[in-house]
Backbone bond lengths (Angstrom), bond angles and torsions (degrees), N, CA, C in turn:
res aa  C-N    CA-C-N  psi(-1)  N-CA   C-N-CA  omega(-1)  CA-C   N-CA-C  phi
1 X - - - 1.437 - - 1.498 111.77 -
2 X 1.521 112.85 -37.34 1.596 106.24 177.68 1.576 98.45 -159.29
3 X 1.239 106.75 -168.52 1.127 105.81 -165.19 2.047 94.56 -106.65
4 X 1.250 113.80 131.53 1.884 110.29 169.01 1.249 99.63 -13.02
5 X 2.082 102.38 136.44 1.719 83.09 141.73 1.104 92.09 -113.13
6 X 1.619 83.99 -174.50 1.566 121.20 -173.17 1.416 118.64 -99.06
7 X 1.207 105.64 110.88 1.626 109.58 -159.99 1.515 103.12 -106.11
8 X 1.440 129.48 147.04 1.208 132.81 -155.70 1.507 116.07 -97.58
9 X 1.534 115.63 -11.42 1.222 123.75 177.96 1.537 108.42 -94.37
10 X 1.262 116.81 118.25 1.868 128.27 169.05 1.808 104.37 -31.12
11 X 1.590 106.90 -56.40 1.641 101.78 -178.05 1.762 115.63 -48.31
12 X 1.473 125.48 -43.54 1.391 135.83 167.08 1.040 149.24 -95.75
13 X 1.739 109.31 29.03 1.122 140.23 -164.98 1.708 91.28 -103.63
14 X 1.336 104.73 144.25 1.859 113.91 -176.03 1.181 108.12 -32.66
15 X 0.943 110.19 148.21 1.680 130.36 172.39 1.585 100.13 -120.69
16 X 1.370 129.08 101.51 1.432 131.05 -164.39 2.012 99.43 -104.29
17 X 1.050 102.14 -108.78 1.495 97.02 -173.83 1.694 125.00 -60.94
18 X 1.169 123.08 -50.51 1.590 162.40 -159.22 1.926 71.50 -71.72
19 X 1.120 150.22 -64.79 1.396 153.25 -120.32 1.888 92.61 -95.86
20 X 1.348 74.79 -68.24 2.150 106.93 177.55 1.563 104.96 -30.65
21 X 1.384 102.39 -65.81 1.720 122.99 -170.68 1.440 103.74 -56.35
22 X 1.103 129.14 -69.22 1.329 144.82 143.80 1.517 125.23 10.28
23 X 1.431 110.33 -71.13 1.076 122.04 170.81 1.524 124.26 -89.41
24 X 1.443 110.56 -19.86 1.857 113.89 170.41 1.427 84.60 -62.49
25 X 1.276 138.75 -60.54 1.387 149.94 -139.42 1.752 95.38 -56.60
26 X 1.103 119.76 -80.98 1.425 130.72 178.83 1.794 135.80 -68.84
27 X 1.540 80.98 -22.05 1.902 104.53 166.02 1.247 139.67 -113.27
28 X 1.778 111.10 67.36 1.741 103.94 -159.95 1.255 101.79 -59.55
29 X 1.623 107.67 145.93 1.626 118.45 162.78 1.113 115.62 -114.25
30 X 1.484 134.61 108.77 1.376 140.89 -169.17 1.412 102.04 -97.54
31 X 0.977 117.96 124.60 1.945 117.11 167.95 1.431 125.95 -49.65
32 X 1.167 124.10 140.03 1.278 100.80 -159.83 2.065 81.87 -123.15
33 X 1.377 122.81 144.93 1.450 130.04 171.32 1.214 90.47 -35.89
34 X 1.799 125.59 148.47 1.495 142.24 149.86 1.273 106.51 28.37
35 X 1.304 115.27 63.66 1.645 115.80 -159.47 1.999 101.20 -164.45
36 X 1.065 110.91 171.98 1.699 111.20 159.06 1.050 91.08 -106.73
37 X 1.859 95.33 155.75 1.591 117.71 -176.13 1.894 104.33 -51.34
38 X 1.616 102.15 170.29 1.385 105.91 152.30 1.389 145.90 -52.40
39 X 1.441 131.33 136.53 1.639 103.34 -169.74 1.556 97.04 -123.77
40 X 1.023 127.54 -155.60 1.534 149.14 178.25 1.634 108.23 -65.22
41 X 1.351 125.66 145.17 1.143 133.01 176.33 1.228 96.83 -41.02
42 X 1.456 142.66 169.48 1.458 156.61 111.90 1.612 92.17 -8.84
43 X 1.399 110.98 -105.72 1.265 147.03 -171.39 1.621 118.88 -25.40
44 X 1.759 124.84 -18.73 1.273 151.42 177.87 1.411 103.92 -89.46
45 X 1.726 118.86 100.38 1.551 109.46 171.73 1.344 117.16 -77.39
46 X 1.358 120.24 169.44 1.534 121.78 -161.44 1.775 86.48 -95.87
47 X 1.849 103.62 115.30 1.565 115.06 -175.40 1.799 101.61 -113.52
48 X 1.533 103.41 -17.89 1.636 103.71 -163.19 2.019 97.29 -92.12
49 X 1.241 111.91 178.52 1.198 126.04 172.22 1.504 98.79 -83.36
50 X 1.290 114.06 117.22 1.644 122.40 165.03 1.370 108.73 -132.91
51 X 1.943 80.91 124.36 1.928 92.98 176.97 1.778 108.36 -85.61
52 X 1.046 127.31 123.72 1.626 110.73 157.09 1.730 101.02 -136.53
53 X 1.361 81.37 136.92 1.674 91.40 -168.35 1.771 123.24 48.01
54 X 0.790 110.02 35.48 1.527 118.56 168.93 1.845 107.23 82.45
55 X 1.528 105.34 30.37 1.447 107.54 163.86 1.333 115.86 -124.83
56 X 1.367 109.71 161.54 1.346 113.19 -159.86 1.856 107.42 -143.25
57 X 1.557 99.47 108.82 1.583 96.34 -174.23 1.547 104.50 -108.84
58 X 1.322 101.38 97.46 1.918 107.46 173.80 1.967 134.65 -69.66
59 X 1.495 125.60 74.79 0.739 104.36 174.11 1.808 114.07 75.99
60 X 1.037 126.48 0.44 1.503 137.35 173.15 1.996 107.15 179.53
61 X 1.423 101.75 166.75 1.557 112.86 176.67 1.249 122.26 -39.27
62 X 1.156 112.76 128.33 2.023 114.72 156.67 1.727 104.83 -49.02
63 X 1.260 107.97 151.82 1.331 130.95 160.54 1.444 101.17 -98.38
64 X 1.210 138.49 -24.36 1.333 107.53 -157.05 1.955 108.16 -116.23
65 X 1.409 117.06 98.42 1.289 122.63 -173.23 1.313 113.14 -58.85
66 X 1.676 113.88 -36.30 1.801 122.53 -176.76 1.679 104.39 -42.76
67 X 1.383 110.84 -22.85 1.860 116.47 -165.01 1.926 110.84 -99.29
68 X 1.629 101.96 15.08 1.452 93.32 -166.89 2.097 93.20 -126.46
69 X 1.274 104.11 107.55 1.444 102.10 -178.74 1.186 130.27 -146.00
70 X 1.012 163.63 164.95 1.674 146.37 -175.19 1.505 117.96 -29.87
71 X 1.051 119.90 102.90 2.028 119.92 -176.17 1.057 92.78 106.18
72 X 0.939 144.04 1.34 2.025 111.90 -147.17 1.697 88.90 -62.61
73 X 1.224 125.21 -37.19 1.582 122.62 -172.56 1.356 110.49 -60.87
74 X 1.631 122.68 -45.32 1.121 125.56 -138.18 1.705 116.77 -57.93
75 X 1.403 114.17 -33.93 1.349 121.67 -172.01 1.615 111.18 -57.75
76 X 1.313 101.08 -31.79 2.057 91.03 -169.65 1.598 85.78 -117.51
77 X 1.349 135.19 31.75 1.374 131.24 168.60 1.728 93.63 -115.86
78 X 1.480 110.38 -24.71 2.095 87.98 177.16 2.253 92.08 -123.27
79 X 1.155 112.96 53.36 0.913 102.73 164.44 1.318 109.18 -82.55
80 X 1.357 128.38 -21.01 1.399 119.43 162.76 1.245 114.19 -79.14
81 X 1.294 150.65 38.96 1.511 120.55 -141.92 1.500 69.81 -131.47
82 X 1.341 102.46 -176.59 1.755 124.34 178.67 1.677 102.17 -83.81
83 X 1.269 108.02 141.72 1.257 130.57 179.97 1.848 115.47 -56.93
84 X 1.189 108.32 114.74 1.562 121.13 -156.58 1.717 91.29 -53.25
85 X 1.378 119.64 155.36 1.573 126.46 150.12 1.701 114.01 -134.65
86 X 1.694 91.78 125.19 1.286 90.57 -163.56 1.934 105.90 -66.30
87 X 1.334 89.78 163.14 1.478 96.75 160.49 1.472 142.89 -88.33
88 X 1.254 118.27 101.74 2.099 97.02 -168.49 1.574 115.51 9.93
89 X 1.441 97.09 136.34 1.412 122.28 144.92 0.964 119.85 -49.68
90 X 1.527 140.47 -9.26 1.750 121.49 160.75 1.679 116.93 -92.59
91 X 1.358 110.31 -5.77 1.603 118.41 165.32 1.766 101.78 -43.17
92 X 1.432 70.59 143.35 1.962 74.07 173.20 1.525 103.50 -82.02
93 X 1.409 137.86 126.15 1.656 135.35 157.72 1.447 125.18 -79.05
94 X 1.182 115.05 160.55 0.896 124.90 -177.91 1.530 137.28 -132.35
95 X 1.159 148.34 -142.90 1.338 143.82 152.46 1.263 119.86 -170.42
96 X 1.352 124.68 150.29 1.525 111.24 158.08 1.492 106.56 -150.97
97 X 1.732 110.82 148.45 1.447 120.27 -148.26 1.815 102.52 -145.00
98 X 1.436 83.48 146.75 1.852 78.75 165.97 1.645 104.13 -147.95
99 X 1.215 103.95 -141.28 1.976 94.09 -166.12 1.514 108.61 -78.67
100 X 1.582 126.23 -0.48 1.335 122.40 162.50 1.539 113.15 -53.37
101 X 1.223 109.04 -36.76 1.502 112.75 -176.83 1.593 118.20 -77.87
102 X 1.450 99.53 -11.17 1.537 90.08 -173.56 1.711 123.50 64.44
103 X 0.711 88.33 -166.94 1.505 117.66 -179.55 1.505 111.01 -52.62
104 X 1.079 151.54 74.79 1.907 154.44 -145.88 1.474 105.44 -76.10
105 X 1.207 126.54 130.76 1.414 125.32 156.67 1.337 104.94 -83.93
106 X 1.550 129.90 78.12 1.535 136.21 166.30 1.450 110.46 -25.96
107 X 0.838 110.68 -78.86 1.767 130.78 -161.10 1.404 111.49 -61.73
108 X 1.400 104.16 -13.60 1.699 125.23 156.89 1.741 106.82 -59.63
109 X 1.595 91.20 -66.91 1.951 110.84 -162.16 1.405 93.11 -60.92
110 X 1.438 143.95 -44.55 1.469 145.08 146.44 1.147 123.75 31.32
111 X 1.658 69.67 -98.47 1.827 109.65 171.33 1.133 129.59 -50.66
112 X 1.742 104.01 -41.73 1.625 119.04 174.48 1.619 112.39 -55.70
113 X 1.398 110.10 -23.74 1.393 100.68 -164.28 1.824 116.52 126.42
114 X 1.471 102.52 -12.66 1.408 97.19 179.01 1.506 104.46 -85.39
115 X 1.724 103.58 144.82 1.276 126.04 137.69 1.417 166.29 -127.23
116 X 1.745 77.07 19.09 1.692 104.54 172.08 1.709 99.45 -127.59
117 X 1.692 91.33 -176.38 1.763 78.26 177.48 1.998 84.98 -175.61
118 X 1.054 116.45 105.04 1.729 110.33 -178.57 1.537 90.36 -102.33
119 X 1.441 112.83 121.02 2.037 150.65 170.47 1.391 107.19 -48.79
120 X 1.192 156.13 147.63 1.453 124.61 160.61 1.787 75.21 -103.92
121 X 1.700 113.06 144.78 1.524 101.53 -172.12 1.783 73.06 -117.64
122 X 1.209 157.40 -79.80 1.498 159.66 -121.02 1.659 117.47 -131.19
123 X 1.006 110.76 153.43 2.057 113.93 177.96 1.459 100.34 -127.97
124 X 0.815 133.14 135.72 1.729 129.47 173.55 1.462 105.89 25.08
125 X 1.327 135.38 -161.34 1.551 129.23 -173.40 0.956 122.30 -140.49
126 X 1.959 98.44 62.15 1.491 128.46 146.00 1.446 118.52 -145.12
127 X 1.725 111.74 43.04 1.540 89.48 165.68 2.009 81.16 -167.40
128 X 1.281 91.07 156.91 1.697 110.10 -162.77 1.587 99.59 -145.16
129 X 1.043 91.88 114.52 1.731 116.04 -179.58 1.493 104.51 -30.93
130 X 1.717 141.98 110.82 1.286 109.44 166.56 1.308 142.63 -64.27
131 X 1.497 111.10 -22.21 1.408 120.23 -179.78 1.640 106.63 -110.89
132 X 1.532 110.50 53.13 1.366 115.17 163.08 1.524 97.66 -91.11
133 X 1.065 132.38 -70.35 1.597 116.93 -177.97 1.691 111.07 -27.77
134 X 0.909 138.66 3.96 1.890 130.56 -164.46 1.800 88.19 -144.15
135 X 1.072 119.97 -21.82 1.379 113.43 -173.08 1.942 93.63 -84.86
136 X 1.326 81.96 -61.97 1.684 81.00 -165.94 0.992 128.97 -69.29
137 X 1.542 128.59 -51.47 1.395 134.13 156.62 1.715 104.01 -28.54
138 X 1.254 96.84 -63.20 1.954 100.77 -165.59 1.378 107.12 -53.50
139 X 1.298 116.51 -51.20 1.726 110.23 -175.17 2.002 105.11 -54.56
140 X 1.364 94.91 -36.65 1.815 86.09 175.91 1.376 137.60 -60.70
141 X 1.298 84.33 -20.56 1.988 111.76 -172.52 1.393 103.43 -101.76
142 X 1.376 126.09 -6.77 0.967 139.87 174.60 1.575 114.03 -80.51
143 X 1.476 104.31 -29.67 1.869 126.81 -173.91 1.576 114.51 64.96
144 X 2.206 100.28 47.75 1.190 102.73 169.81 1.801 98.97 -107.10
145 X 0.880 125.95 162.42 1.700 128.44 168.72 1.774 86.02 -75.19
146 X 1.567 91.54 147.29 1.544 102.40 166.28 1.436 101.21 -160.85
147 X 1.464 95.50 -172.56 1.887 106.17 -151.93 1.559 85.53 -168.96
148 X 1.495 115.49 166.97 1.328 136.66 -143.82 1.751 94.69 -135.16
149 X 1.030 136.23 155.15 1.744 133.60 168.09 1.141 95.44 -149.85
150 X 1.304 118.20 -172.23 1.852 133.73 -152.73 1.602 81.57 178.15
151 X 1.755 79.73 132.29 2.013 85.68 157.41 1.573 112.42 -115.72
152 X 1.194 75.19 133.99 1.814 85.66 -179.89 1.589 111.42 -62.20
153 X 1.234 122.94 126.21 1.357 114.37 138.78 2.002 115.14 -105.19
154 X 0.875 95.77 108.03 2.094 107.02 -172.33 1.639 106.91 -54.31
155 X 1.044 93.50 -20.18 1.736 106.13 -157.67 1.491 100.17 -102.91
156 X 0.926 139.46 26.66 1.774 151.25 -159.83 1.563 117.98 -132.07
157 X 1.715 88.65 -61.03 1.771 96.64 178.92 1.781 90.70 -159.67
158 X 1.647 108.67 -176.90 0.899 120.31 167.22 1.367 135.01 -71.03
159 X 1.234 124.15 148.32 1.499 128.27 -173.95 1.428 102.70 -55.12
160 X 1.190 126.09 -59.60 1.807 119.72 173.67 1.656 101.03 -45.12
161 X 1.048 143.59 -91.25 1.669 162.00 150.92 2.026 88.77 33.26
162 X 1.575 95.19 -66.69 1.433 99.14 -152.35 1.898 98.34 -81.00
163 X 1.139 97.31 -36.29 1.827 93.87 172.22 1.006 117.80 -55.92
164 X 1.756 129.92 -9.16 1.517 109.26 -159.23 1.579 88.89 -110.85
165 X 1.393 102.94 -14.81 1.805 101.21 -170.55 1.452 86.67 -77.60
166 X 1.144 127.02 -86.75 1.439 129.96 166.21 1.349 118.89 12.05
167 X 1.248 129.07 -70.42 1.476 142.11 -175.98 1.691 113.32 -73.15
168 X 1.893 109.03 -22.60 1.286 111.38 179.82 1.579 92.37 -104.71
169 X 0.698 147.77 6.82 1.607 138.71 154.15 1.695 119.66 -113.27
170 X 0.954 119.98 59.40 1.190 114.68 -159.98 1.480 158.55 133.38
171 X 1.595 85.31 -51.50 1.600 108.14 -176.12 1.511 114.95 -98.38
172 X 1.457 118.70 45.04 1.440 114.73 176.83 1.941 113.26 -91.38
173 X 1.331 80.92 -171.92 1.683 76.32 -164.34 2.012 95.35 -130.31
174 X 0.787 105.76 160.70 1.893 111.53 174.95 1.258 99.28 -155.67
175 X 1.671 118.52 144.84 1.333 132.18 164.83 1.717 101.50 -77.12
176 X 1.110 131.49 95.82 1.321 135.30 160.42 1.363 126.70 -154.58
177 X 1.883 111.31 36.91 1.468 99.90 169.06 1.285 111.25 72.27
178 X 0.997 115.56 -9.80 2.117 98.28 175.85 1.136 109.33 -164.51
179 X 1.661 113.13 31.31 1.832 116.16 168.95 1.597 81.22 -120.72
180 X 1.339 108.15 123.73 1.490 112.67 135.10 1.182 125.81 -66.51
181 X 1.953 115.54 172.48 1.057 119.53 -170.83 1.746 111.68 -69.07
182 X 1.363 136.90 179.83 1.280 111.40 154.44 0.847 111.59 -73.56
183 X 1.796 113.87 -169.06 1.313 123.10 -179.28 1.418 121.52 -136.32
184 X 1.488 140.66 120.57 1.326 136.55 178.51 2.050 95.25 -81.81
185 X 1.352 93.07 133.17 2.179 99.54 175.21 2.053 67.91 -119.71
186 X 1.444 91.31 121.47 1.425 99.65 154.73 1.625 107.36 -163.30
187 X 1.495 105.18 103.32 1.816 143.61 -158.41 0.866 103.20 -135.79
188 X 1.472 121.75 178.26 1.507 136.85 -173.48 1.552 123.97 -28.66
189 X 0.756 156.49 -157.29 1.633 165.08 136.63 1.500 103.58 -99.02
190 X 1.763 102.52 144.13 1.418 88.76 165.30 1.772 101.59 -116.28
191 X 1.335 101.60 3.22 1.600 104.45 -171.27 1.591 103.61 -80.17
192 X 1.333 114.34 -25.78 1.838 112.26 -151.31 1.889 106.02 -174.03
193 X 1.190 78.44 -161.89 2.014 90.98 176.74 1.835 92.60 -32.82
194 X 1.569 104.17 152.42 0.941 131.38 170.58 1.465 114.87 -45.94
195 X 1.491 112.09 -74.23 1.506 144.16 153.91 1.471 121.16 -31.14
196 X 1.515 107.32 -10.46 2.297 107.61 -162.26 1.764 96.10 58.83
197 X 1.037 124.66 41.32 1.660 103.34 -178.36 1.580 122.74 72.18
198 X 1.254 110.49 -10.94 1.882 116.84 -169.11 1.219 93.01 -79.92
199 X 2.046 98.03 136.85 1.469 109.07 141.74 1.415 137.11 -38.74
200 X 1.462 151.47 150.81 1.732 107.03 163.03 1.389 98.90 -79.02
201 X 0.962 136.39 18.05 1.756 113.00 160.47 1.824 109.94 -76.64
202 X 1.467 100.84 -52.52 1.432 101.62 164.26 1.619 137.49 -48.58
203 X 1.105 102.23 -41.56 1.588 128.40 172.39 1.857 99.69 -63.43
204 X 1.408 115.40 -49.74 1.592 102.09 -170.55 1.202 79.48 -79.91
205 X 1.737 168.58 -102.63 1.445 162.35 171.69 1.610 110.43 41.87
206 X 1.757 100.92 -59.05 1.330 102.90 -160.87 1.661 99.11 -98.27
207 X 1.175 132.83 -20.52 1.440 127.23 139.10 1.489 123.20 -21.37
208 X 1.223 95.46 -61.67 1.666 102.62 -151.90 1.811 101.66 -83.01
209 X 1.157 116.04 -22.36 1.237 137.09 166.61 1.901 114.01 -44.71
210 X 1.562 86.22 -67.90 1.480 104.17 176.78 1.539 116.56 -68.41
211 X 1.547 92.93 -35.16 1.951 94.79 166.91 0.988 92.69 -45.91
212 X 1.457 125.33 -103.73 1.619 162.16 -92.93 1.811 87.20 -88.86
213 X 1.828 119.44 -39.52 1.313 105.82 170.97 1.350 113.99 -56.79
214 X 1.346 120.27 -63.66 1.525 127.56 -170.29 1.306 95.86 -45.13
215 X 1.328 126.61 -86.71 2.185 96.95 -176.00 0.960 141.34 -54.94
216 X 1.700 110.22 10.03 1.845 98.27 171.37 1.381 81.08 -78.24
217 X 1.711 124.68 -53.21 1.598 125.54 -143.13 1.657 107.50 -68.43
218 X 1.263 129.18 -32.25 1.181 125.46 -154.44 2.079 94.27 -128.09
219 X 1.534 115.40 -22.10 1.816 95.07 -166.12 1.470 108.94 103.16
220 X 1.135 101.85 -45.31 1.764 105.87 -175.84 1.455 116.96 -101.18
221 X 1.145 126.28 127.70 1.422 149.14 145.55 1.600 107.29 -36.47
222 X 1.823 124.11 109.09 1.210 109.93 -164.87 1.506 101.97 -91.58
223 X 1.584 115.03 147.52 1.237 122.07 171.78 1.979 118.20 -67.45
224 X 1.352 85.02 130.13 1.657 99.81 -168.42 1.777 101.01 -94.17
225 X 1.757 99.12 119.95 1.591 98.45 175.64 1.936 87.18 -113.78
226 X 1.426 94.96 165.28 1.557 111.36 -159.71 1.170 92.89 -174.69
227 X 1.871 105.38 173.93 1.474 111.77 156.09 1.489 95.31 -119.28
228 X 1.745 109.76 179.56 1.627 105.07 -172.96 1.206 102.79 -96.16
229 X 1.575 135.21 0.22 1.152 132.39 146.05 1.401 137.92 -42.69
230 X 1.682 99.63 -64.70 1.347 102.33 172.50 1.481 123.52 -66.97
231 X 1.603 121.56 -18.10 0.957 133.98 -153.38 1.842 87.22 -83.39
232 X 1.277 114.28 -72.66 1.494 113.14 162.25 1.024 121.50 -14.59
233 X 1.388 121.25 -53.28 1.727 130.34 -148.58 1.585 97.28 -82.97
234 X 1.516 123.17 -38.18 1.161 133.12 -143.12 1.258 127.64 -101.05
235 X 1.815 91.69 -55.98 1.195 112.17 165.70 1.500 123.62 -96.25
236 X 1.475 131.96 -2.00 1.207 137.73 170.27 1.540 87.69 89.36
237 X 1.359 127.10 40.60 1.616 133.50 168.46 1.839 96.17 38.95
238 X 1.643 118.23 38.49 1.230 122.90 148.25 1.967 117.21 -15.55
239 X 1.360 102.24 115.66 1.530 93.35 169.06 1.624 128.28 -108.53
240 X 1.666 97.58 14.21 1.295 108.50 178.40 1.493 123.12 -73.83
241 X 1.200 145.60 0.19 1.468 152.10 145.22 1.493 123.25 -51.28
242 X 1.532 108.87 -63.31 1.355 93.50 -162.61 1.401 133.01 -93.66
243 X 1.616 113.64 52.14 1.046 130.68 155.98 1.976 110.15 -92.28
244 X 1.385 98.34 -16.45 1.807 83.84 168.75 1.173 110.61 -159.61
245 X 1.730 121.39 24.66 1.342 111.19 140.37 1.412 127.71 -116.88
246 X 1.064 135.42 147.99 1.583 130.29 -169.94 1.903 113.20 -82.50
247 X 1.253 112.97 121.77 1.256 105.28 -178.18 1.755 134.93 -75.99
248 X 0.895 119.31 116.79 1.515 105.78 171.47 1.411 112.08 -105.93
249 X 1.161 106.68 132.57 1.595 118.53 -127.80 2.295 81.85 -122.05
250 X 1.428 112.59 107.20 1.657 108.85 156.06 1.070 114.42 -57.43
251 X 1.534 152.46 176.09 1.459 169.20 84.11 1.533 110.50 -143.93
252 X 1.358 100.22 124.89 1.597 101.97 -174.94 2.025 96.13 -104.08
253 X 0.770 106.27 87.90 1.939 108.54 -151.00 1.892 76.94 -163.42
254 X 1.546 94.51 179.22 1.584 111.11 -159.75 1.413 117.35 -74.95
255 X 1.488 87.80 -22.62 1.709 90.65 172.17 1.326 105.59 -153.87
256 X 1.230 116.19 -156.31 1.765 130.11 -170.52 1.196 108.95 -69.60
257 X 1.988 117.98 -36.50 1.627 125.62 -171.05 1.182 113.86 72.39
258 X 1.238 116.10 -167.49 1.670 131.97 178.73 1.097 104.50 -41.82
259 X 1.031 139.10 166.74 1.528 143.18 148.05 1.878 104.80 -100.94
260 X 1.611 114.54 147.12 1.385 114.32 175.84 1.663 97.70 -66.33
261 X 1.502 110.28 158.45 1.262 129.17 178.42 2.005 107.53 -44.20
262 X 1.335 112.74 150.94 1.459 100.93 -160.79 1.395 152.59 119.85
263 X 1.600 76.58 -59.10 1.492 116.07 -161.00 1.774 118.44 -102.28
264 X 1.322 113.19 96.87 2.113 91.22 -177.04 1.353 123.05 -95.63
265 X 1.760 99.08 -0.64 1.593 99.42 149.58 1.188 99.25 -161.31
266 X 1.539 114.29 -165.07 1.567 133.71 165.46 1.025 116.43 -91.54
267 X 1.398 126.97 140.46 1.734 150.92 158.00 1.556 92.15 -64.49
268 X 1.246 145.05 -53.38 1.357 136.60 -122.75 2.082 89.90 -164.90
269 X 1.082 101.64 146.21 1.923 109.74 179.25 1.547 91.90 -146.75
270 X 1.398 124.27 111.99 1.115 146.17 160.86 1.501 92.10 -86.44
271 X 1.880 112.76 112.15 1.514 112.42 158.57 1.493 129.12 -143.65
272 X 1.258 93.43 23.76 1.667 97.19 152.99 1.581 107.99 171.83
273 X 1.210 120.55 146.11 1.257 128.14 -172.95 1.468 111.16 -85.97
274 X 1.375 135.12 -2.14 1.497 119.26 149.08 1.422 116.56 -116.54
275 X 1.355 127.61 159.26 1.912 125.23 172.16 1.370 79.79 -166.60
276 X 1.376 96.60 -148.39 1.571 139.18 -178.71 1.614 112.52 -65.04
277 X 1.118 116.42 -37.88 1.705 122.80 -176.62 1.410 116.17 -101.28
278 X 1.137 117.12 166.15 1.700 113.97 -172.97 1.540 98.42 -85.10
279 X 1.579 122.14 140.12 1.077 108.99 149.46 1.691 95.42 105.43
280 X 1.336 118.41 169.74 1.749 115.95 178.50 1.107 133.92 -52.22
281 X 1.339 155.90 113.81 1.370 154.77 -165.98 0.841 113.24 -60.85
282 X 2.033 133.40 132.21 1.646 113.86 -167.97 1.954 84.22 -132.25
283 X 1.039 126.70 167.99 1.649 129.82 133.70 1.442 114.87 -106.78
284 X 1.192 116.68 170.61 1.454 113.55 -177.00 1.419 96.81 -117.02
285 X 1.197 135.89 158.93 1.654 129.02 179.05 1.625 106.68 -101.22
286 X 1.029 124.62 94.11 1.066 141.98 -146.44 1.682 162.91 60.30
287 X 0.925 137.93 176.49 1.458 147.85 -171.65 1.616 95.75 -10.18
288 X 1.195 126.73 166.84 1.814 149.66 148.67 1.253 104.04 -69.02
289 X 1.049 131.94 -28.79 1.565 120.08 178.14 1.501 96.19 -84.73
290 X 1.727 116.86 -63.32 1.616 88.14 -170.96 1.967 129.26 -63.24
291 X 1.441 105.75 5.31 1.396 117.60 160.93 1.513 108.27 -70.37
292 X 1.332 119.38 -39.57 1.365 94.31 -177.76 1.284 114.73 -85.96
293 X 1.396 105.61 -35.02 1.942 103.43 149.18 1.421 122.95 4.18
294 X 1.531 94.11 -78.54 1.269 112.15 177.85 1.697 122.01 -48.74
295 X 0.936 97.50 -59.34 1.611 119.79 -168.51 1.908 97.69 -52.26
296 X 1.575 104.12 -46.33 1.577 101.91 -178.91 1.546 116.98 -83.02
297 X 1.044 117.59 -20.07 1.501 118.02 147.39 1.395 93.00 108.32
C-alpha cells in the first residue's frame, strides 16, 4: 500500500529481523483457505515487539494514529496466502489512502485507472486525517467517486460518540453521483487484544450504534470493511448487518473468499496494498454505473 514510514522516535522505528523472529516465535500463523493466516487469541494483548510495515508496538499503545488505516495488518497477515491474480482491466479500480500517502497526485491515479478512492477522514474522536482536505476534495476534482472512513477504536468511546465525530469531520454524505457512502474500517487492534477487550455481543452493540448513528446523521447506512476473520473472531461472524450495509471485504489471497456471515458477496475487494495507484488496491463488484448506484444511494 505504501512505502514504511519513518517515524522519529527510536522506540517506533522498524523492527526488521530481531521483531519478525520474535513474534513467529510466540505467534504461530497457520494459513487459513482463501482467507488471512491465523492470528493471536482475541483475549492475548499485544506484550512482544511487533514490526508490521515498519511499526513497532512495545509492550504498551502506539502514539501514532496517522499509521492505523484500512489493511494496515494485511501484508504480514496473507504473507502466507495464495498469490493474488489480478482481475481484467475493465474492472472498475479503486483506492484507498490516508496521511501515509500524503499529498495525492489525483490526475495521476486517473490516468492509472482509478475511479473510486475511500479518504480515511477520523480514528476514534481525537484525531482527523491531515491531508483529508487534498485527499478528498482532489480525488473529486479529479472525477473519481469518493467516500470518507473512520477507524474504529471500540475500546475508546461509544459507537454513537465516534459516528458523530466522524460525520462532523468529514464523514458526510450528498446525493450527487460521486460521494460514496461512508465507511466504518473496524479490524484488528493495533493497540491491544484483537477484539479492544469486547464481547462479540458488545462488539455487534457498538457496530450497530455507529451504524444506526451514521443514518440518522447522513441518510446512509455506512459501508462496513473487515476481514472474515476478524469478523468471526469478534463478532461471533454476526449476520445481522448485511441486509443494509454494503461490505468491503480485505483478503490479499486469490480472490474475495468466504464472505462474513450475512453477506453473499462484496460491494468492495481490498487485495493488496501495492499496484498501479497510490495507496491500497480495491475492485469494485461491478459495472461504473452500479458504482454510482451506490454513491446515490
Amino acid at each position: 500500500m505504501r512505502k514504511p514510514a519513518v517515524l522519529s522516535h527510536p522506540a517506533t522505528r522498524r523492527v526488521a529481523v530481531v521483531a519478525a523472529i520474535a513474534l513467529a516465535a510466540a505467534i504461530p500463523f497457520a494459513a487459513r483457505a482463501g482467507s488471512a493466516p491465523a492470528h493471536r487469541p482475541p483475549s492475548q494483548p499485544a506484550k512482544l515487539a511487533v514490526a508490521i510495515e515498519g511499526r513497532t508496538a512495545v509492550s504498551g499503545p502506539m502514539s501514532h494514529p496517522d499509521l492505523d488505516h484500512a489493511g494496515w495488518s494485511q501484508p504480514i497477515r496473507a504473507a502466507a496466502s495464495a498469490t493474488v491474480h489480478p482481475l481484467p482491466a475493465t474492472v472498475v479500480r479503486g483506492m484507498d489512502v490516508s496521511s501515509h500517502q500524503g499529498n495525492v497526485n489525483w490526475p495521476a491515479a486517473a490516468t492509472a485507472g482509478a475511479r473510486f478512492a475511500y479518504v480515511k477522514a477520523t480514528e476514534s474522536t481525537t484525531y482527523t486525517n491531515p491531508y483529508f482536505p487534498q485527499q478528498y476534495n482532489g480525488s473529486y476534482n479529479a472525477g473519481l467517486v469518493r467516500g470518507a472512513y473512520h477507524f474504529a477504536l471500540p475500546d475508546r468511546s461509544s459507537g454513537t460518540a465516534q459516528a458523530d465525530y466522524f460525520v462532523s469531520h468529514g464523514g458526510g454524505w450528498t446525493r450527487d453521483g460521486r460521494t460514496l457512502p461512508p465507511a466504518l474500517d473496524i479490524e484488528y487492534n493495533p493497540y491491544g487484544p484483537t477484539c479492544y477487550g469486547l464481547s462479540p455481543a458488545s462488539m455487534v452493540s457498538w457496530i450497530r450504534a455507529f451504524s444506526t448513528e451514521v443514518h440518522a446523521r447522513t441518510g446512509r447506512y455506512p459501508v462496513i470493511y473487515s476481514t472474515r476473520n476478524w469478523w468471526v473472531d469478534c463478532t461471533g461472524n454476526n449476520a445481522g448487518f448485511g441486509a443494509t450495509n454494503p461490505l468491503w471485504i480485505a483478503c490479499y489471497c486469490a480472490s474475495a473468499g468466504t464472505m462474513p456471515a450475512g453477506w453473499s458477496f462484496q460491494t468492495i475487494w481490498q487485495f493488496a496494498s501495492t499496484g498501479p495507484l497510490p495507496g491500497d488496491q480495491n475492485y469494485f463488484n461491478g459495472s461504473y454505473a452500479r458504482l454510482q448506484a451506490l454513491a446515490n444511494g
